[in-house]
C-alpha positions in Angstrom: 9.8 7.4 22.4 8.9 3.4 22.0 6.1 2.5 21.0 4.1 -1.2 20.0 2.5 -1.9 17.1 -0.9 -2.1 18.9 -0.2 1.3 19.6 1.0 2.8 16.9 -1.6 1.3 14.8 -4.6 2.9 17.1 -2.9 6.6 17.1 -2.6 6.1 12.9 -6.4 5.1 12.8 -7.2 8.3 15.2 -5.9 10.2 12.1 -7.9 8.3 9.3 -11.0 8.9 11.3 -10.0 12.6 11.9 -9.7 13.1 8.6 -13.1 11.7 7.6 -12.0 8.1 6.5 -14.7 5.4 7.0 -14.1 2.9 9.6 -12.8 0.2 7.5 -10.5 2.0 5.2 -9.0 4.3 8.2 -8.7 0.5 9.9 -7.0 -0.4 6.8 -5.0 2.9 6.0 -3.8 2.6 9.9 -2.0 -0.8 8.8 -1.0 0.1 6.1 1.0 2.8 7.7 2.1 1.1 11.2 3.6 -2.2 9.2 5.3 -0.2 6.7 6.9 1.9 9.9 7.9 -1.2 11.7 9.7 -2.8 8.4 11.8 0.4 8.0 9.8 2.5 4.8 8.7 5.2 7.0 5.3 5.3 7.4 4.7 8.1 9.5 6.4 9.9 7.5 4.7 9.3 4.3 1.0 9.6 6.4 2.4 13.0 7.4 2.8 14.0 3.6 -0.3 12.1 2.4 -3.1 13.8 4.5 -4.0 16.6 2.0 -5.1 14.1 0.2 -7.6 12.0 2.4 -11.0 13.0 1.6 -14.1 11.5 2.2 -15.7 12.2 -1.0 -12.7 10.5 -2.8 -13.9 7.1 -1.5 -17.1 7.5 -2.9 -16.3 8.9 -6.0 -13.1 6.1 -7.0 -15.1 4.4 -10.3 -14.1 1.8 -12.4 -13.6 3.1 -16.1 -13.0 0.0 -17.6 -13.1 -4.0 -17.2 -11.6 -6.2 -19.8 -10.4 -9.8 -19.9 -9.3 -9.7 -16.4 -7.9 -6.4 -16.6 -9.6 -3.1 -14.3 -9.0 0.2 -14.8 -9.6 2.7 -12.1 -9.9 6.4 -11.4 -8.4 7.1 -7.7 -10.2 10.6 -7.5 -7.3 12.0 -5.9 -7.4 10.1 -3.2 -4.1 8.8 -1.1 -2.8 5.3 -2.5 -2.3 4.5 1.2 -6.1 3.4 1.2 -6.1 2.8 -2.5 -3.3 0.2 -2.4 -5.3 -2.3 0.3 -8.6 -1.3 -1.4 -7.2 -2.7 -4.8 -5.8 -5.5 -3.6 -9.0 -6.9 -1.8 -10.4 -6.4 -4.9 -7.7 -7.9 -7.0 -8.4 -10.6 -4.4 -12.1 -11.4 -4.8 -11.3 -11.4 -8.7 -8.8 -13.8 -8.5 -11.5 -16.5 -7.4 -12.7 -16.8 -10.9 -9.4 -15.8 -12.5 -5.7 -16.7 -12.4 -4.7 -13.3 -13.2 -6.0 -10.0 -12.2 -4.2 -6.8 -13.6 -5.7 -3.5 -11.6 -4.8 -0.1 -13.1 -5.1 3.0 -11.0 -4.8 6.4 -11.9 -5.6 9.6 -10.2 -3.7 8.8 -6.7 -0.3 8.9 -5.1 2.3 6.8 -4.7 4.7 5.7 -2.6 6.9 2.4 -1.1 4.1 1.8 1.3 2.1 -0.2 -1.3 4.1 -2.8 -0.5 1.9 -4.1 2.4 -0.9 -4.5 0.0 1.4 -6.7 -1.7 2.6 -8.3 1.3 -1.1 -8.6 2.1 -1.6 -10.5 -1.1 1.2 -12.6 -0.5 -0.4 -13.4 2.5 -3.2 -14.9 0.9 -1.8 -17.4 -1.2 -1.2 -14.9 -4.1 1.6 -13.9 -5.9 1.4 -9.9 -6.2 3.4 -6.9 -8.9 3.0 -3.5 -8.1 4.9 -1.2 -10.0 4.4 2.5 -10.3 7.4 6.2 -10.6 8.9 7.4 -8.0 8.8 11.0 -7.7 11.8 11.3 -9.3 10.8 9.5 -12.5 12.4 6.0 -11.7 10.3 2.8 -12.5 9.8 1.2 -9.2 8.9 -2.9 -8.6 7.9 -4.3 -5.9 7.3 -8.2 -5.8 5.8 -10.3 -3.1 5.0 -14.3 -3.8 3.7 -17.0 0.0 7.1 -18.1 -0.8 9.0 -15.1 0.4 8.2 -14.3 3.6 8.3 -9.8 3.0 8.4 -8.2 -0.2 11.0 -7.3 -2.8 11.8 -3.7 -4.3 13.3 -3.2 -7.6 14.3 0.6 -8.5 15.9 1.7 -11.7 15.7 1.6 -15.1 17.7 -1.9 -15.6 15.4 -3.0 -13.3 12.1 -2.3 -15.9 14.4 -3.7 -18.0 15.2 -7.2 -16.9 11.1 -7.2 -15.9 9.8 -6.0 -19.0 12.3 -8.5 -20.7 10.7 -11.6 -18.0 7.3 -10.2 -17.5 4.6 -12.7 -19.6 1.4 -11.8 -21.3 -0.8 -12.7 -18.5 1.1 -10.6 -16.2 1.2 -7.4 -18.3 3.9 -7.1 -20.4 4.5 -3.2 -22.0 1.5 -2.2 -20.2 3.5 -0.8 -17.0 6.0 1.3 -19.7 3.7 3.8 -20.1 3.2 4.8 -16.2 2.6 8.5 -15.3 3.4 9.9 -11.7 0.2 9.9 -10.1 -0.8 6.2 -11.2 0.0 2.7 -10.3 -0.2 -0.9 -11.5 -1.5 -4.4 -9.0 -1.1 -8.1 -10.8 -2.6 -10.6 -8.4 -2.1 -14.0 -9.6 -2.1 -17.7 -8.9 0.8 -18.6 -10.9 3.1 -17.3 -8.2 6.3 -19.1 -10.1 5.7 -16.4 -12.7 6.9 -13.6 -10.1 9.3 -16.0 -8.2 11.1 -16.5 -11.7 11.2 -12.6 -11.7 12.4 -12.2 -8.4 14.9 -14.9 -9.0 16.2 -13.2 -12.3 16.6 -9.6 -10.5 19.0 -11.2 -8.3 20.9 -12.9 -10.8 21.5 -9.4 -12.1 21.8 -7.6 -9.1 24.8 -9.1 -8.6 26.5 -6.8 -11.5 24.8 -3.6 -10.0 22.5 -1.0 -12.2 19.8 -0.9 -9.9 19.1 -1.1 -6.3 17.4 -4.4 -4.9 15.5 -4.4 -1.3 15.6 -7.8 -0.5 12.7 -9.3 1.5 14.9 -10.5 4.4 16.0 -6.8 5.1 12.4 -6.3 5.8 11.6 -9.1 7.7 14.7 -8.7 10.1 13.5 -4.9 11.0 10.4 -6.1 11.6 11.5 -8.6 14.1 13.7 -6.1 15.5 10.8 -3.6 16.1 8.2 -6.2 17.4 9.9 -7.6 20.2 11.7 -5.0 21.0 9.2 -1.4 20.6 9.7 1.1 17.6 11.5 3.9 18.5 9.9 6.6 16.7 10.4 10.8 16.7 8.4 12.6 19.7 7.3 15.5 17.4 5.6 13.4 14.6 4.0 11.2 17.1 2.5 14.8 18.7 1.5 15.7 15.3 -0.6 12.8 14.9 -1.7 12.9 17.9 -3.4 16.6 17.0 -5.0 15.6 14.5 -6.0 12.5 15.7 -7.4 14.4 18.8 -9.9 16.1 16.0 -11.7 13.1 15.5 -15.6 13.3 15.7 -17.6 10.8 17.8 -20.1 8.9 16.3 -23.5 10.6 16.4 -26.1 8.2 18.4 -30.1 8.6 18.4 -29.9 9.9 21.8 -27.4 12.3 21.1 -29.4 13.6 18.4 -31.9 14.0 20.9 -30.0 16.2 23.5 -28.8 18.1 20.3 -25.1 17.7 20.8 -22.5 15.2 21.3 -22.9 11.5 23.2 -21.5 13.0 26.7 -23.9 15.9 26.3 -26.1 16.6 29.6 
């Protein structure tokens, strides 16, 4: 079946609120999810194997350990990355008023190649943006996102920690990303977006001579533009699955619904 992005985005935030998710993290979670499906990352299908871990008591429980020099540490409480990522970067993004560099560490979560819309979102915003975390086969994965570049860019490999340890400066956290575990993930927001265009520019240099795989941002953008104007085509069974559990959301409880003692349609 075909499907918009209005609507693809609406079903998605059916299953954030199903599973608990408070309004403005499921409205973030659900674009999260519906932009990475229209640039080609598979969004759906990474929402499909990220709902054991959406819990409403993870949102409430994600703390901030540490905060030094412009650098946050945060616990994730098990919670999905696909509302961690946006959370950290709105955050990384009311830091960066007051700081040219922000360097957010979360542990405790998932991961996955759909934190690159938080990155984008950064972008987006005037800010140059890192995000690196392990796949889950244990390769170092970058992605990099500047207002210059209109989508982002992924780096995955171990030349490609190489060449960005090797480029990455003090302010942007060099060594500090080496020592990534699987269930973590790093966020640089910055204003010195030339710092992460000079990466991007040096990981394409070397692409050139293979070693890793590069995702350029104009892959992205084209499948975008494909699936905008023209309706995402997307697999009738996961949309059904979604749409079951989205069916399971709650509705809101109102005073006078309390009053009849059941739901707002209640006699």
């Amino acid at each position: 079946m075909r499907v918009s992005y209005v609507e693809l985005f609406i079903h998605c935030k059916k299953v954030f609120r199903a599973c608990g998710i408070p309004y403005g993290c499921a409205d973030d979670g659900a674009g999260v999810v519906t932009w990475s499906e229209f640039v080609g990352l598979e969004g759906l299908h990474v929402l499909q194997q990220e709902i054991p871990n959406m819990h409403p008591p993870g949102m409430e429980s994600v703390a901030l350990l540490l905060e030094d020099d412009g650098l946050f540490r945060f616990d994730g409480y098990k919670q999905s990355a696909i509302i961690l990522g946006k959370l950290m970067a709105d955050y990384a993004l009311a830091m960066a008023e007051t700081r040219e560099t922000v360097r957010v560490h979360m542990q405790n979560t998932t991961r996955s190649h759909l934190l690159a819309q938080p990155a984008h979102y950064v972008a987006s915003r005037n800010k140059g943006c890192l995000i690196n975390y392990k796949t889950k086969h244990g390769s170092p994965m970058w992605i990099l996102s500047t207002p210059e570049i209109a989508y982002p860019v992924f780096a995955e490999g171990a030349r490609a920690e190489e060449i960005m340890q090797h480029n990455l400066t003090a302010e942007l956290g060099q060594y500090e990303t080496a020592n990534l575990s699987s269930d973590d993930f790093w966020l640089v927001c910055t204003t010195e977006t030339n710092l992460i265009t000079s990466c991007i520019r040096n990981l394409r240099q070397e692409a050139r001579y293979g070693g890793f795989y590069l995702t350029e941002s104009a892959k992205l953008k084209a499948t975008f533009e494909k699936n905008y104007n023209n309706g995402l085509e997307i697999d009738d069974h996961i949309w059904e699955q979604l749409d079951q559990i989205g069916s399971q959301t709650l509705v809101e409880a109102t005073e006078e619904s309390r009053l009849r003692g059941a739901g707002e349609m209640a006699p």
